[in-house]
VMD Tcl script that builds the backbone (N, CA, C; Angstrom):
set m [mol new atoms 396]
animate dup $m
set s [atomselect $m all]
$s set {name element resname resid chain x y z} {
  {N N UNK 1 A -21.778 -50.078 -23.951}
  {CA C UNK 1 A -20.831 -51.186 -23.837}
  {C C UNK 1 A -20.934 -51.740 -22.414}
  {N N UNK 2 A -20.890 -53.036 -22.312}
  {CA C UNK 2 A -21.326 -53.480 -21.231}
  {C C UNK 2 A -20.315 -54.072 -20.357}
  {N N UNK 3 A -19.443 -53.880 -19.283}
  {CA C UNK 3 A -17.857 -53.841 -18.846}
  {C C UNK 3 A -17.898 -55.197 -17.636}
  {N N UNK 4 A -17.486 -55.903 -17.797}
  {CA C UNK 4 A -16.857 -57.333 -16.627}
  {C C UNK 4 A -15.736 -57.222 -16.523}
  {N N UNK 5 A -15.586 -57.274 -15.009}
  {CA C UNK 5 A -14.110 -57.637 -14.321}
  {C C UNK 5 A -13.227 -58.723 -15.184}
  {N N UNK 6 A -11.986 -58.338 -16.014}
  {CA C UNK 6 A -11.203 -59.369 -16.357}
  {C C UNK 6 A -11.311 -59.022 -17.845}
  {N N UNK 7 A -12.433 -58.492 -18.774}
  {CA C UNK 7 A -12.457 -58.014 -19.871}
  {C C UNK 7 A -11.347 -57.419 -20.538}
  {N N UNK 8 A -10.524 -57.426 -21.364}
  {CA C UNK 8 A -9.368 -57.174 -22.078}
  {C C UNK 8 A -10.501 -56.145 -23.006}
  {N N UNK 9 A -10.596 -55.090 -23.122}
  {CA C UNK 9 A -10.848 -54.064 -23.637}
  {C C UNK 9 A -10.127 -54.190 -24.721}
  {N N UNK 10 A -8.522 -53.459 -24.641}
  {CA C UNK 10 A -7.597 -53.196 -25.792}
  {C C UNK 10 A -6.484 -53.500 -25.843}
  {N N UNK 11 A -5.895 -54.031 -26.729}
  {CA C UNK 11 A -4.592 -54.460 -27.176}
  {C C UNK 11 A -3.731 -53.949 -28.114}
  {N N UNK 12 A -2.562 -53.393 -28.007}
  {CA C UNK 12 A -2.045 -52.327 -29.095}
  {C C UNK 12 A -0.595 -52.696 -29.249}
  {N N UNK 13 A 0.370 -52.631 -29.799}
  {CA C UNK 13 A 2.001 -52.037 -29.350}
  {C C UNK 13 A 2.024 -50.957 -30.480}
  {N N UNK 14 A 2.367 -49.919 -29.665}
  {CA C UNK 14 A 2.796 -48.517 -30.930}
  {C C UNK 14 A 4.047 -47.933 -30.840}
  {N N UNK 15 A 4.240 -48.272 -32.267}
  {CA C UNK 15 A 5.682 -48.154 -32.555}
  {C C UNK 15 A 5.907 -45.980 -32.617}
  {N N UNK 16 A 6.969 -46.227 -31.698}
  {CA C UNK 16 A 7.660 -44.914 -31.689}
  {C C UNK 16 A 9.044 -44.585 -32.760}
  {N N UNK 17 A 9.165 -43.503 -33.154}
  {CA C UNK 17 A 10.384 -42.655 -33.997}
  {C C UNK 17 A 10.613 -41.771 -33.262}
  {N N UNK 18 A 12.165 -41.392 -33.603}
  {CA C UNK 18 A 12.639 -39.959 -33.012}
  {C C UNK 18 A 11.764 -38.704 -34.145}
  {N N UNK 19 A 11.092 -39.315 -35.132}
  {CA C UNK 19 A 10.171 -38.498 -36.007}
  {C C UNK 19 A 8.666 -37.941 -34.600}
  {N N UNK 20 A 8.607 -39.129 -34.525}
  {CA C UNK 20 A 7.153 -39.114 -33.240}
  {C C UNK 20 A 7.572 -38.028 -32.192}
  {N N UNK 21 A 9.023 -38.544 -32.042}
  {CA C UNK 21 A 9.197 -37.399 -30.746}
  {C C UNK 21 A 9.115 -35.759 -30.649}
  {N N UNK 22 A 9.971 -35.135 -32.510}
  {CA C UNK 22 A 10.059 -34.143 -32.836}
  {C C UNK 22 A 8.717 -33.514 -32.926}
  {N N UNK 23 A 7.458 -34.985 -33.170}
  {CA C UNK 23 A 6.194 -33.814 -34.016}
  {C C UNK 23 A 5.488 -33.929 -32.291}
  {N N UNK 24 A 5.587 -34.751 -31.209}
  {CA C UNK 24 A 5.445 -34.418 -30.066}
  {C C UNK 24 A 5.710 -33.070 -29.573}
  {N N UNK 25 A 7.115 -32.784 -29.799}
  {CA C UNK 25 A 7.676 -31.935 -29.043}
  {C C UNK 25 A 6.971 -30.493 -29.452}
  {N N UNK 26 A 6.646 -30.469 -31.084}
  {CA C UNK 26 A 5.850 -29.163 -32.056}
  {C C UNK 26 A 4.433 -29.190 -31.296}
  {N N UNK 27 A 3.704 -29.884 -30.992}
  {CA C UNK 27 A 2.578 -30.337 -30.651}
  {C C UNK 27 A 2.401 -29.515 -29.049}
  {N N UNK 28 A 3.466 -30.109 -28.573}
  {CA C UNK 28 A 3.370 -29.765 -26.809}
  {C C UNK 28 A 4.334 -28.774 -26.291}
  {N N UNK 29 A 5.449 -28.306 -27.586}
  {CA C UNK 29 A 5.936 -27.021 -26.708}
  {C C UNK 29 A 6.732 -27.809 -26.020}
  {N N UNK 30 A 7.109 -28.353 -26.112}
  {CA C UNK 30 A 8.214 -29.371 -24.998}
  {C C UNK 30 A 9.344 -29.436 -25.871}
  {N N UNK 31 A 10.448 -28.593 -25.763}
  {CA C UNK 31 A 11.803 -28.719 -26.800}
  {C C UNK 31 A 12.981 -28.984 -25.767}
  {N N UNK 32 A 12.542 -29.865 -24.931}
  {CA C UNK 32 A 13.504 -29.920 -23.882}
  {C C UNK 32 A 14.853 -30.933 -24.685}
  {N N UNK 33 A 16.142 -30.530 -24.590}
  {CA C UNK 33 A 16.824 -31.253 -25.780}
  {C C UNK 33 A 16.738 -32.774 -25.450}
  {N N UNK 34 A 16.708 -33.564 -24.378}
  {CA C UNK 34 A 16.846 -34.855 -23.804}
  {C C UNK 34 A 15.741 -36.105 -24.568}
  {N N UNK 35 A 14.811 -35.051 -25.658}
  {CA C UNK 35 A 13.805 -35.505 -26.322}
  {C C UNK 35 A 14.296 -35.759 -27.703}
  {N N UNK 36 A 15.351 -35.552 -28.176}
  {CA C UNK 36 A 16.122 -35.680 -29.426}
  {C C UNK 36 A 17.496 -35.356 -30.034}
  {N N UNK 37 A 18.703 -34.887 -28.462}
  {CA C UNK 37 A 19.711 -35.123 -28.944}
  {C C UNK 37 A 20.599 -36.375 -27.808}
  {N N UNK 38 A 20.651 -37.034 -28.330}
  {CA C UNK 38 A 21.892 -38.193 -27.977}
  {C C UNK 38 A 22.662 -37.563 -27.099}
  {N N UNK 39 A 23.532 -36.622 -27.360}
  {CA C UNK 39 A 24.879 -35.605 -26.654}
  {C C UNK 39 A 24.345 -35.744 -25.487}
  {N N UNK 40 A 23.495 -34.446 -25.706}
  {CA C UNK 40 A 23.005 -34.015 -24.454}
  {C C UNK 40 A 21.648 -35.057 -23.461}
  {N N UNK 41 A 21.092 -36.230 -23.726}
  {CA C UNK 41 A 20.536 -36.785 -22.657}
  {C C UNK 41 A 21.803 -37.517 -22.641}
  {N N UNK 42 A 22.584 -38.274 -23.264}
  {CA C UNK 42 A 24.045 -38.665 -21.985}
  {C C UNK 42 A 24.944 -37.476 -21.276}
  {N N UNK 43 A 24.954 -36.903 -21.760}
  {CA C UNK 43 A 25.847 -35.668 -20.620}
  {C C UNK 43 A 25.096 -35.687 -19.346}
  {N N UNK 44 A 23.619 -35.599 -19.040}
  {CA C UNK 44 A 22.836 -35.402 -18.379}
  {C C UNK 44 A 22.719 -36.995 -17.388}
  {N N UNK 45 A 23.248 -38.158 -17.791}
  {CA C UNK 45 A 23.456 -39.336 -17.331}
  {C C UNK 45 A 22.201 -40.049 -17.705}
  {N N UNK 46 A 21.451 -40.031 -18.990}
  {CA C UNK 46 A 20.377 -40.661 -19.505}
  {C C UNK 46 A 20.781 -41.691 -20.486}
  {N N UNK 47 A 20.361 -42.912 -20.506}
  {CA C UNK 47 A 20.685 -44.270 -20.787}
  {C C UNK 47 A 20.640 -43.543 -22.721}
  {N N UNK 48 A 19.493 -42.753 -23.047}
  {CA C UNK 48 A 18.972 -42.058 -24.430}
  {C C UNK 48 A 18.677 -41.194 -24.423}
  {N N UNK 49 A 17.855 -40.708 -25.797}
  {CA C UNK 49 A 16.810 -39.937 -25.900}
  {C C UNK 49 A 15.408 -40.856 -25.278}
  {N N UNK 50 A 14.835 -39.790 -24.320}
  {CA C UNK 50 A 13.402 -40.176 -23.733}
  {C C UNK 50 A 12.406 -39.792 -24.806}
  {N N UNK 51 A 11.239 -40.811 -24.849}
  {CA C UNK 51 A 10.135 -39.796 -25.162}
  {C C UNK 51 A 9.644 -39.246 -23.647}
  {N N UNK 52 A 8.517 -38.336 -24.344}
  {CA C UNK 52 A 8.084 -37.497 -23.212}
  {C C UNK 52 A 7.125 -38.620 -22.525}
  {N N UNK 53 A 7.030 -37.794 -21.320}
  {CA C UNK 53 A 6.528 -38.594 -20.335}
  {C C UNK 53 A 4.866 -38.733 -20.938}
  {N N UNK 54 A 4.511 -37.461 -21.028}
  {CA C UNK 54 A 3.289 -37.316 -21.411}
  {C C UNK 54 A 2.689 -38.187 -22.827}
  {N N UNK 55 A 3.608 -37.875 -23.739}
  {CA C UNK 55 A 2.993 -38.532 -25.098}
  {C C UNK 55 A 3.015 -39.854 -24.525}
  {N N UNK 56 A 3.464 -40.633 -23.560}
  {CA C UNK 56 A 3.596 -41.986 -23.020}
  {C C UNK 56 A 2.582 -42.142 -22.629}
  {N N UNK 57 A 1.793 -41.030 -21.848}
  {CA C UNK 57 A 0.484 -41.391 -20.726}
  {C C UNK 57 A -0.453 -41.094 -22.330}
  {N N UNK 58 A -0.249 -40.352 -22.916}
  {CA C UNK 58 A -1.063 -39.983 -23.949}
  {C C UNK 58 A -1.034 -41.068 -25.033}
  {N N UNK 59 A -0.357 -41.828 -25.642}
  {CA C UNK 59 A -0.635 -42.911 -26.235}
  {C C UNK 59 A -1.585 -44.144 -25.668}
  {N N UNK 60 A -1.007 -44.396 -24.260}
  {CA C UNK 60 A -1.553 -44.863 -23.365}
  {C C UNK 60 A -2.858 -45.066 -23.442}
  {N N UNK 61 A -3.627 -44.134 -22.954}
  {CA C UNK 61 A -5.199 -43.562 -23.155}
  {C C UNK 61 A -5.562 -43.729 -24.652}
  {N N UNK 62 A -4.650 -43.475 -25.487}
  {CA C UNK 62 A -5.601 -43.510 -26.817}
  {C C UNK 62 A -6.028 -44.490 -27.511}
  {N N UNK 63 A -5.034 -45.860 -26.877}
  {CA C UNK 63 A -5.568 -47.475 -26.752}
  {C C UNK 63 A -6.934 -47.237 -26.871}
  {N N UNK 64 A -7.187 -47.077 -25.482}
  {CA C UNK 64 A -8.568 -47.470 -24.804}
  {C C UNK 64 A -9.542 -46.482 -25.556}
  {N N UNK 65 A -9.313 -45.503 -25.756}
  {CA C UNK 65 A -9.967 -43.878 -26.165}
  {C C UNK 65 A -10.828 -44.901 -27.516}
  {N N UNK 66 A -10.104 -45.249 -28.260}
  {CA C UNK 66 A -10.046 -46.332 -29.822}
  {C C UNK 66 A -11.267 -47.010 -29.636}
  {N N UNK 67 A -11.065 -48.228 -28.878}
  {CA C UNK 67 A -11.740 -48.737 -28.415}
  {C C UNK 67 A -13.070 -49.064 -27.933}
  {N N UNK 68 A -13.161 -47.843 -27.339}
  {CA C UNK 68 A -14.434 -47.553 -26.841}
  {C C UNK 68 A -15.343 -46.986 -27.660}
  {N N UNK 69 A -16.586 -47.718 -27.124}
  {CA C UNK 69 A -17.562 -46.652 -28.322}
  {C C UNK 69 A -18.198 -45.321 -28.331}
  {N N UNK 70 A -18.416 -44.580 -29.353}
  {CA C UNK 70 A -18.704 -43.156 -29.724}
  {C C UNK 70 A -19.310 -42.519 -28.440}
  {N N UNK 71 A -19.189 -41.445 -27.713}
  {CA C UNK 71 A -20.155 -41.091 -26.828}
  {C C UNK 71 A -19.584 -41.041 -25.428}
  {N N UNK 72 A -18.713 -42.464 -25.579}
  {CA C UNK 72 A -17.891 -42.854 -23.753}
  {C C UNK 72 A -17.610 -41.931 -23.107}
  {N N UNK 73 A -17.311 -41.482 -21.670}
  {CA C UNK 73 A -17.783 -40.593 -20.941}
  {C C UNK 73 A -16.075 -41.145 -19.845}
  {N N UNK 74 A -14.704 -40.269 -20.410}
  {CA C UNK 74 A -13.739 -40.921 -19.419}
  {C C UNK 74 A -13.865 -40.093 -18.466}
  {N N UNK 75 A -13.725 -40.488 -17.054}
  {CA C UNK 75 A -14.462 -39.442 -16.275}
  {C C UNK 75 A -13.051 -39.072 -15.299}
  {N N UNK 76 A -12.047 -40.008 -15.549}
  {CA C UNK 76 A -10.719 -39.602 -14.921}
  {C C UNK 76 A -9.342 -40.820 -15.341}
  {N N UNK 77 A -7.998 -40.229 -15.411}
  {CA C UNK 77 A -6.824 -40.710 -15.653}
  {C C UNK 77 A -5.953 -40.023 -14.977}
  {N N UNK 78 A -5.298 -41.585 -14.677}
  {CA C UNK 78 A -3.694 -40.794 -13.689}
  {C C UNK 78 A -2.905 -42.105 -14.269}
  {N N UNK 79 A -1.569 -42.001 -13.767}
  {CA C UNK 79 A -0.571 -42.465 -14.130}
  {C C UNK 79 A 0.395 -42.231 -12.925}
  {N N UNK 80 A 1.245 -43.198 -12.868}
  {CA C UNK 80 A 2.573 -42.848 -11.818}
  {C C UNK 80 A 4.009 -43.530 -13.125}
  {N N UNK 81 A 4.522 -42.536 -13.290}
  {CA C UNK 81 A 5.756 -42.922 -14.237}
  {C C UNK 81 A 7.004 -43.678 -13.463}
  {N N UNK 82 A 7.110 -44.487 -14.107}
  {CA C UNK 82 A 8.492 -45.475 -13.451}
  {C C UNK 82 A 9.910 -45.470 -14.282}
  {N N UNK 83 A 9.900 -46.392 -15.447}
  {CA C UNK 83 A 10.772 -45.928 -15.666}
  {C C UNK 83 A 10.548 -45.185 -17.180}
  {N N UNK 84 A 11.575 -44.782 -18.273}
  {CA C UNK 84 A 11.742 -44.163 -19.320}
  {C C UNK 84 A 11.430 -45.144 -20.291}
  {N N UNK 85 A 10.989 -44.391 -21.321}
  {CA C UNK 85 A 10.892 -45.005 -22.798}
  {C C UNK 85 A 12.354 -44.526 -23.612}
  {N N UNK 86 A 12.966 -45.335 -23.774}
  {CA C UNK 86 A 14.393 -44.619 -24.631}
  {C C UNK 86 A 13.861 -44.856 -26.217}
  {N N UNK 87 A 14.022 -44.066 -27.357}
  {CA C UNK 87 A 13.790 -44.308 -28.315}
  {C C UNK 87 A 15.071 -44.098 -29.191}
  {N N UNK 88 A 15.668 -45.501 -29.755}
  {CA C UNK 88 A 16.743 -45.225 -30.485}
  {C C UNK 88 A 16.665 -44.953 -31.698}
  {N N UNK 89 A 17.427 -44.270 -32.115}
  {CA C UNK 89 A 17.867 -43.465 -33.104}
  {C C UNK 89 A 17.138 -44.074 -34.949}
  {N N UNK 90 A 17.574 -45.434 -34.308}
  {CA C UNK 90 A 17.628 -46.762 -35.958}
  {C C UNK 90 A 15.940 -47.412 -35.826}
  {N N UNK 91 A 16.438 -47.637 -34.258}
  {CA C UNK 91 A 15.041 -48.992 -34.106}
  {C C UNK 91 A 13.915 -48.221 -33.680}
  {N N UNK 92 A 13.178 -47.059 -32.964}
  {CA C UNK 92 A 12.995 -46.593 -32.356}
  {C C UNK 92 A 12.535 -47.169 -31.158}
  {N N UNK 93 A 11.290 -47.544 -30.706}
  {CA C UNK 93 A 10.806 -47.877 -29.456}
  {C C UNK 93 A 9.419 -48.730 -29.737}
  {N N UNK 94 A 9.143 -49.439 -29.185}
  {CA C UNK 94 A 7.452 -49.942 -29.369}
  {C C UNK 94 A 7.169 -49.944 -27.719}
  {N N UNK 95 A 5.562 -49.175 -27.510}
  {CA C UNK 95 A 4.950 -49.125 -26.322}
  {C C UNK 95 A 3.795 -50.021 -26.313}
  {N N UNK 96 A 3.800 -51.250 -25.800}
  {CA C UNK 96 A 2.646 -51.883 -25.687}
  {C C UNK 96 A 1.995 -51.534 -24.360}
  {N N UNK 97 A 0.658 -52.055 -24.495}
  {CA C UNK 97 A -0.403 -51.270 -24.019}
  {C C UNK 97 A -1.631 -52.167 -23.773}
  {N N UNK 98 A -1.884 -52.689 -22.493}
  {CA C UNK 98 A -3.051 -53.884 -22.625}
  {C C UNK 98 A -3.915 -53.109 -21.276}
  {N N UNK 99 A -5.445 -53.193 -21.560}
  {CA C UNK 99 A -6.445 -52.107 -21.193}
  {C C UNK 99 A -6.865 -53.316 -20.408}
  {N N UNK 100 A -7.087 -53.871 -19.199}
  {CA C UNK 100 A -8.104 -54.350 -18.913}
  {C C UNK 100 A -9.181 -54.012 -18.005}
  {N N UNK 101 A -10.386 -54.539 -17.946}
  {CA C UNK 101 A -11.276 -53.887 -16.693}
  {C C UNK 101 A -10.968 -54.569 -15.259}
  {N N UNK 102 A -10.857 -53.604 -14.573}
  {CA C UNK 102 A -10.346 -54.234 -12.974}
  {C C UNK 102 A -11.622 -54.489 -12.112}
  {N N UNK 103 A -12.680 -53.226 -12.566}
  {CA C UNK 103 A -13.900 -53.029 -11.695}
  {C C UNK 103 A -14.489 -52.175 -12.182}
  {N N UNK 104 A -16.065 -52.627 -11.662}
  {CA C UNK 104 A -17.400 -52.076 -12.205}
  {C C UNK 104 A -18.097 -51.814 -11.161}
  {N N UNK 105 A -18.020 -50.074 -11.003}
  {CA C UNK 105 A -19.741 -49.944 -10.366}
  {C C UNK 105 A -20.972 -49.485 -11.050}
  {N N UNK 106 A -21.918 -48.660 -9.928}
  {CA C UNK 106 A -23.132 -48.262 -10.555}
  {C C UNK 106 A -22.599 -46.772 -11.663}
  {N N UNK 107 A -21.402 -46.056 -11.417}
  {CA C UNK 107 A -20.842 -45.182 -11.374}
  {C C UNK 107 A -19.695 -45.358 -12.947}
  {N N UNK 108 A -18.952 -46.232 -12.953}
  {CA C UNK 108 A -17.814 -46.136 -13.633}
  {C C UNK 108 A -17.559 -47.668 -13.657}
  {N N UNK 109 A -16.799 -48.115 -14.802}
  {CA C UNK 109 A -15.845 -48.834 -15.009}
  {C C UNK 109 A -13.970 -48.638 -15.007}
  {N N UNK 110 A -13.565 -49.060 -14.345}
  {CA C UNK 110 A -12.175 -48.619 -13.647}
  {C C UNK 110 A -11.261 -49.535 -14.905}
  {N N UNK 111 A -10.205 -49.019 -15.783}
  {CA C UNK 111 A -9.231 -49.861 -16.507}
  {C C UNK 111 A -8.334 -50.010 -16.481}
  {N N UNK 112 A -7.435 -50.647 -16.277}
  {CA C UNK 112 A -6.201 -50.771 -15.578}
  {C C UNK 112 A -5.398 -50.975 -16.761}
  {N N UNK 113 A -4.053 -50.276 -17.089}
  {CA C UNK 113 A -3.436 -49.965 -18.224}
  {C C UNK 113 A -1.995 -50.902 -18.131}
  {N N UNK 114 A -1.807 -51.922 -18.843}
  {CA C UNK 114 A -0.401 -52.226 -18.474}
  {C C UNK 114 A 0.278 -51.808 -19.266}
  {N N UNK 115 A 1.332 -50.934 -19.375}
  {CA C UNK 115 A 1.894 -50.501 -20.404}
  {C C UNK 115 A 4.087 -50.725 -19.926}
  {N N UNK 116 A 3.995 -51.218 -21.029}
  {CA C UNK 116 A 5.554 -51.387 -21.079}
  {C C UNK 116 A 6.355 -51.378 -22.250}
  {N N UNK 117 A 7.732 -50.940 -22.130}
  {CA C UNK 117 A 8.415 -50.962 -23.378}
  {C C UNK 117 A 9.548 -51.981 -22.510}
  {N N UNK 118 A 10.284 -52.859 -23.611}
  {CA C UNK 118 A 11.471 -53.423 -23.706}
  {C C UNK 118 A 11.451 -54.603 -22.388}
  {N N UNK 119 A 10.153 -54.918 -21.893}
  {CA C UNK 119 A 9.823 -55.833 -20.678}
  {C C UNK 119 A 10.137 -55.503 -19.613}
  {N N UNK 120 A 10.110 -54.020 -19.684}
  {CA C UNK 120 A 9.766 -52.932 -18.122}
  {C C UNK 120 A 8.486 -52.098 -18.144}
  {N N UNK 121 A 8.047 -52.560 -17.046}
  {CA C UNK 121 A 6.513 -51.485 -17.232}
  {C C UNK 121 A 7.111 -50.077 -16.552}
  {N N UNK 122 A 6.540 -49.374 -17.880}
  {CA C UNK 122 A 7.165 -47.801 -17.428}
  {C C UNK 122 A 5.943 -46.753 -17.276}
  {N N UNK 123 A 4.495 -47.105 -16.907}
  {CA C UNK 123 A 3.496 -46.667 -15.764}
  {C C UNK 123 A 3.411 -47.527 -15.329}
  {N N UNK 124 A 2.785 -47.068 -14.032}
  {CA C UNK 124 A 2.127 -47.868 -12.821}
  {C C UNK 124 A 1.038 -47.414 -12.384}
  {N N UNK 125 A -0.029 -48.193 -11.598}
  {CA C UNK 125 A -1.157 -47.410 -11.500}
  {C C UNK 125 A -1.957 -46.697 -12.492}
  {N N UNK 126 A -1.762 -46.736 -13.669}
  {CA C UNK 126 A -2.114 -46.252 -14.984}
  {C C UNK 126 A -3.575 -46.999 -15.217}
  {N N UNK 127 A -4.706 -45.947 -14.569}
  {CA C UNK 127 A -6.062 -46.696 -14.670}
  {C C UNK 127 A -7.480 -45.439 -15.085}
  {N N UNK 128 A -7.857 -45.710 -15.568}
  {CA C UNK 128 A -8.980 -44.841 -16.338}
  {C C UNK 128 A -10.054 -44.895 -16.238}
  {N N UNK 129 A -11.068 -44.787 -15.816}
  {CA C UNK 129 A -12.505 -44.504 -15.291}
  {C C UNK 129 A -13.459 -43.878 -16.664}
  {N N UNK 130 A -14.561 -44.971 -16.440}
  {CA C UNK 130 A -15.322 -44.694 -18.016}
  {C C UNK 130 A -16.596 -44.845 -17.366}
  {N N UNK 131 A -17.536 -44.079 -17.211}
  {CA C UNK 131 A -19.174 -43.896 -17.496}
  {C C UNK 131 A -19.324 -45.351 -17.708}
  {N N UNK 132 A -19.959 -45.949 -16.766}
  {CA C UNK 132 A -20.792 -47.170 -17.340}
  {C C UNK 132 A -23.159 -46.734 -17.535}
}
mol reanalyze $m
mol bondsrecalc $m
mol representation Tube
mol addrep $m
C-alpha cells in the first residue's frame, strides 16, 4: 500500500453497549464497577458508566488494523487519554474514528487517529506507525 501525507486511510463510528462493556470487561479482567454500574461511577463523581480506556485505544487501532492490507507491519501505538467515553444505559455511545496519514518515511508511515465521542476528542496524540 502506497501512503501520502493527507490520505484518509479509515473512516468508522462504532457503536458501543453497556453489552460491549461487560464482554470487554470478561475479555480483559477489568471488573472495575465504574464500567457498568450507574450507583457506583456517580458516587465516585463520574458524569457515567466509562468504557475502558483501553477498549477505546483498542477500537481505535482496529479502524486502521481493517484497513490495511494483509501482512502490514504496525511497528508502534500510543495514545494520551483526555477525556471519557460515557456509555448510556438506552443509547449507548458511538466512537468515531478518522485514520489519516500525517507522514512518510523510508522507515514507516505515521497515522494520526482522530477519535471522538459526543464532539470531544477523547485521545490525543493517538498515532500509529506502519512498515512502509
Amino acid at each position: 500500500m502506497g501512503y501520502a501525507v493527507g490520505d484518509v486511510i479509515a473512516e468508522r463510528t462504532v457503536h458501543l453497549t453497556r453489552e460491549s462493556l461487560v464482554r470487554y470487561a470478561g475479555a480483559s479482567g477489568d471488573f472495575n464497577p465504574i464500567h457498568y454500574r450507574d450507583d457506583i461511577a456517580a458516587s465516585v463523581g463520574l458524569p457515567g458508566v466509562l468504557a475502558h480506556g483501553m477498549l477505546t485505544m483498542g477500537l481505535a487501532s482496529s479502524v486502521v488494523v481493517a484497513a490495511l492490507e494483509p501482512g502490514a507491519r504496525i511497528l508502534d501505538y500510543g495514545v494520551r487519554f483526555t477525556k471519557p467515553v460515557v456509555v448510556d444505559a438506552v443509547d449507548g455511545a458511538d466512537v468515531h474514528v478518522l485514520a489519516t496519514v500525517a507522514a512518510v518515511d523510508d522507515i514507516a508511515a505515521r497515522i494520526d487517529l482522530k477519535v471522538t465521542f459526543a464532539e470531544a476528542t477523547v485521545l490525543v496524540k493517538a498515532q500509529l506507525r506502519v512498515a512502509v
